[in-house]
GUKE-290273 format. One record per residue (C-alpha): residue number from 1; residue in one letter; chain; x, y, z. Coordinates in Angstrom, 3 decimals, padded with zeros to 6 digits. Layout:
REM GUKE-290273
resi:resn:chain:c1:c2:c3
NUM:A:A:X:Y:Z
...
***
This chain:
REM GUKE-290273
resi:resn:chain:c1:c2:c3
1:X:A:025.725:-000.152:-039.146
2:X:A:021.886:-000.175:-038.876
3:X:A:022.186:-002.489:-036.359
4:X:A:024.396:000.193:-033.949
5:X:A:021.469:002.627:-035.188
6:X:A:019.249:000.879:-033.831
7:X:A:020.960:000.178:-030.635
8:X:A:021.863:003.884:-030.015
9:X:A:018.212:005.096:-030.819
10:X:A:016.603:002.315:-027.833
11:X:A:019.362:003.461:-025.500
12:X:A:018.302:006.859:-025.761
13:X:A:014.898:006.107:-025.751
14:X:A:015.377:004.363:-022.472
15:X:A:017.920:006.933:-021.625
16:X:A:014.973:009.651:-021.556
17:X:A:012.217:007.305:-020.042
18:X:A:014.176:006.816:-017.091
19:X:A:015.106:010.309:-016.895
20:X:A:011.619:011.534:-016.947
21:X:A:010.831:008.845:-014.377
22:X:A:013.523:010.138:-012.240
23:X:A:011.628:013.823:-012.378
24:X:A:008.703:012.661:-011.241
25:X:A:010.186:010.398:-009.094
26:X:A:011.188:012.137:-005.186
27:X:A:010.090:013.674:-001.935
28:X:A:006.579:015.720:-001.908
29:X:A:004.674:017.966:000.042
30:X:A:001.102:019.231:-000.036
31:X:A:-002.133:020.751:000.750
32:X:A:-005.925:019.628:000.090
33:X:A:-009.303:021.393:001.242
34:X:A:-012.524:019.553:000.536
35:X:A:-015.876:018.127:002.433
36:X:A:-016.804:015.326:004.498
37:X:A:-020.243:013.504:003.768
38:X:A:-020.884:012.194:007.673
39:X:A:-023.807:010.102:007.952
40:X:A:-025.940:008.674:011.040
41:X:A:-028.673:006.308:010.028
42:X:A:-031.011:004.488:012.485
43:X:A:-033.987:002.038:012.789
44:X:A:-035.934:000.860:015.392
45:X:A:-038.338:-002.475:014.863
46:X:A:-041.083:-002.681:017.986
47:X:A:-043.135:-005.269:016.001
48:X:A:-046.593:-005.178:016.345
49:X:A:-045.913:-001.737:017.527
50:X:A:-044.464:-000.189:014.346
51:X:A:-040.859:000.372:013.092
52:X:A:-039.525:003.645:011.938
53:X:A:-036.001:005.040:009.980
54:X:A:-033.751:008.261:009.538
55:X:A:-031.015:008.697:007.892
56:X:A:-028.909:012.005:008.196
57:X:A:-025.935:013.356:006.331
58:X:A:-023.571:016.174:007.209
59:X:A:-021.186:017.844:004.970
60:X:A:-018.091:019.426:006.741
61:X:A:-015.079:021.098:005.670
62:X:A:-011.771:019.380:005.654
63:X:A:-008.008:020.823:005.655
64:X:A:-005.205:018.672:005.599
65:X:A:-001.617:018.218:004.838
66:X:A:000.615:015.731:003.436
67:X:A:004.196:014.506:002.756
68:X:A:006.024:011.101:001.514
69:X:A:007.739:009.807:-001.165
70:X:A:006.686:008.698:-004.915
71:X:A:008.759:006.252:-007.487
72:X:A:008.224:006.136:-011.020
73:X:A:009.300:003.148:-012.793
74:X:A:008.985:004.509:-016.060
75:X:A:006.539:006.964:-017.813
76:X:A:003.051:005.449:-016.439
77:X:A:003.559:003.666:-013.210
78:X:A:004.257:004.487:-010.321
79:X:A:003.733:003.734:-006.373
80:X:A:003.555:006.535:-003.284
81:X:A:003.953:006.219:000.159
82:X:A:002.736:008.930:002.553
83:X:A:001.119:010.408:005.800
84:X:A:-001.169:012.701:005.756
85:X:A:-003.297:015.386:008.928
86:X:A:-006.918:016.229:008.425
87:X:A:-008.631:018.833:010.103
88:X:A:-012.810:018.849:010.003
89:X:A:-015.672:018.748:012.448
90:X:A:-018.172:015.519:013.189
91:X:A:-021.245:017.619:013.930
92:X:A:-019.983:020.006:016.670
93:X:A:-017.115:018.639:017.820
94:X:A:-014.137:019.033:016.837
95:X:A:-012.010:015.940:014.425
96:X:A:-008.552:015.367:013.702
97:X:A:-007.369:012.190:011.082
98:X:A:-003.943:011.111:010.835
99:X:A:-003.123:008.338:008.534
100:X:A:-001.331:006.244:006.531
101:X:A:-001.247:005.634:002.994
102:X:A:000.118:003.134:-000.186
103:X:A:-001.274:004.422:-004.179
104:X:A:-000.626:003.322:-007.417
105:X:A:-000.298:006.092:-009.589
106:X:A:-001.213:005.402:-013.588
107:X:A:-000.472:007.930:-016.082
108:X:A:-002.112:008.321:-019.230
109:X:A:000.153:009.285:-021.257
110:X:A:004.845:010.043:-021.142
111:X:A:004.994:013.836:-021.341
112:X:A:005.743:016.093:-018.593
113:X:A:001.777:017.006:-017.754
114:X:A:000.185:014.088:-018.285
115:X:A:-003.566:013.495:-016.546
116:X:A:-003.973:010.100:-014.593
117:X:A:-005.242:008.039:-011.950
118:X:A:-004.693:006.455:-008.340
119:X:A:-006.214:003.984:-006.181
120:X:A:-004.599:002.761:-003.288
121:X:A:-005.583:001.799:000.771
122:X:A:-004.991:003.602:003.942
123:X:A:-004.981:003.243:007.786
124:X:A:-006.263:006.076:009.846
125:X:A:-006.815:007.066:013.673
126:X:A:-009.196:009.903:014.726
127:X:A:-007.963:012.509:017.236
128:X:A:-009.687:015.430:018.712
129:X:A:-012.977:015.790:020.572
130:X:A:-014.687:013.589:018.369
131:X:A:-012.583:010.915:020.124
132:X:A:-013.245:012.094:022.959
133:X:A:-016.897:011.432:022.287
134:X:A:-016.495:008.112:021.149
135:X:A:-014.610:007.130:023.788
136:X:A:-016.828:008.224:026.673
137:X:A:-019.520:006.175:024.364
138:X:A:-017.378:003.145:024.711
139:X:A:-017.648:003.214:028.278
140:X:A:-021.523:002.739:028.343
141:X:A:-022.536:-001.056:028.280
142:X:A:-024.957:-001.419:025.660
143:X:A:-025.384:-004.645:024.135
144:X:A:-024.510:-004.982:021.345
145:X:A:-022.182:-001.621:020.563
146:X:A:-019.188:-001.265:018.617
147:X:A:-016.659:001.887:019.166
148:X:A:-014.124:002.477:016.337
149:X:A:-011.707:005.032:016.180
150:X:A:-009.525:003.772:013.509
151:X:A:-009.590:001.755:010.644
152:X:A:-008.843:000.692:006.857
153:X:A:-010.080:003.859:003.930
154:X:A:-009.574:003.375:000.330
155:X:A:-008.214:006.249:-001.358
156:X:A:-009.388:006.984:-005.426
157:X:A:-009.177:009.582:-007.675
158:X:A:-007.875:011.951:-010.919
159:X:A:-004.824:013.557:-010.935
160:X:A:-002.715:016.468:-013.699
161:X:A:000.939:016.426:-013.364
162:X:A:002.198:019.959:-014.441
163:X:A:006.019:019.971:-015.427
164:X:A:006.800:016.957:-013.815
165:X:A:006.860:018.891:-010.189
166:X:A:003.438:019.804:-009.488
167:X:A:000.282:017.571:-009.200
168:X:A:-003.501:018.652:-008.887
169:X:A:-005.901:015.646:-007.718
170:X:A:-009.251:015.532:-007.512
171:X:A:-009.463:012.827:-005.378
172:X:A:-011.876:010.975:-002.283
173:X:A:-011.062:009.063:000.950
174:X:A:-013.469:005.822:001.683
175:X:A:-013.600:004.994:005.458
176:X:A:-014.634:000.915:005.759
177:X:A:-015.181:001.195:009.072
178:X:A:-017.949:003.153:011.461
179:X:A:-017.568:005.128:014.400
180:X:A:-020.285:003.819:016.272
181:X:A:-022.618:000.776:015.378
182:X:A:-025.477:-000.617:017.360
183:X:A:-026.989:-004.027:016.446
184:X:A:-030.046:-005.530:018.564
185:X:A:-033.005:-006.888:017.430
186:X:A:-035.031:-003.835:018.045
187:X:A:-032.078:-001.294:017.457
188:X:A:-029.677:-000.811:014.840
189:X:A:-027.556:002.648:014.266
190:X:A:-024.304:003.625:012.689
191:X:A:-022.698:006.082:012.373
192:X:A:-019.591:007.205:010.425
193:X:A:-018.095:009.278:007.131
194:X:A:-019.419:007.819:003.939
195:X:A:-016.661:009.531:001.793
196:X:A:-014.486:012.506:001.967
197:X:A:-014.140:014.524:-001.683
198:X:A:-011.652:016.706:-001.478
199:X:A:-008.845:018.894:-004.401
200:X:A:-005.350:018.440:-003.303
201:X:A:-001.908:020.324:-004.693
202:X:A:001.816:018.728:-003.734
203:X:A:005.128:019.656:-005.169
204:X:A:007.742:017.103:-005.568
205:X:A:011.396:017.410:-004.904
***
């Protein structure tokens, strides 16, 4: 008899673990509005004749939009795949990022609104003039020059899960790669986003 107990009290258990799972689990759509930090940093060594340095760091708005699907297997783990369209400037021109994206998502705890975490990697390309800038750069011959306009970002952050449904990050977006590097003996510049911060909202079906 305690035995059955037993065995009815774990199946429910399980019962409402996977059902919880299953509400989080689905189709989702969102929004996020934050800043870029861009960065161009450059040194020149003449030798005998001096060196000098600058660094400079721009912060510009980003909008974007997402969509993909999330699965849940169980109360705290989870996995998310998803694309995602950035709008924001590079300096004056214009910059549009579409990418590509696989998180882990780690809750902290098996209610309904639980807060958490996700990590995960990305592949982006950049659109918009700011292509068009790079590319034109490409063209030159300078020894030494590397044009990127896509690459590998790492994607980190905190997130609140209201009623299963809704979900609140506070997240950022690591580029490893640089939009324009130059490396001579004399020269060496780069260019490229250091991070972009950003508070996102999506809704899951």
């Amino acid at each position: 008899m305690k035995r059955s107990l037993f065995s009815i009290f774990f199946v429910g258990i399980l019962g409402m673990s996977a059902l919880q799972a299953n509400e989080k689990s689905g189709v989702f759509i969102g929004a996020d509005i934050g800043f870029a930090m861009n960065s161009g940093s450059g040194s020149v060594d003449a030798g005998d004749y001096g060196s000098a340095k600058s660094v400079t760091v721009v912060f510009n708005m980003s909008y974007g939009v997402r969509a993909g699907y999330q699965q849940y297997f169980g109360n705290y783990n989870g996995l998310r795949l998803y694309g995602n369209f950035n709008y924001l400037h590079f300096g004056s021109d214009a910059m549009m990022k579409y990418g590509a994206n696989l998180d882990y998502l780690l809750n902290f705890s098996d209610s309904d609104s639980p807060w958490g975490i996700f990590a995960g990697v990305g592949y982006e390309w950049v659109g918009g003039e700011a292509k068009d800038s790079l590319s034109k750069s490409k063209q030159s011959a300078i020894e030494g020059r590397t044009i990127a306009t896509d690459g590998l970002l790492v994607n980190v952050g905190f997130s609140k899960i209201i009623n299963n449904h809704n979900r609140i990050e506070f997240g950022a977006k690591i580029p490893l790669y640089n939009y324009d590097k130059i490396e001579t003996p004399i020269v060496k510049a780069t260019t490229h986003t250091l991070a972009t911060v950003y508070v996102a909202y999506s809704y899951s079906f």
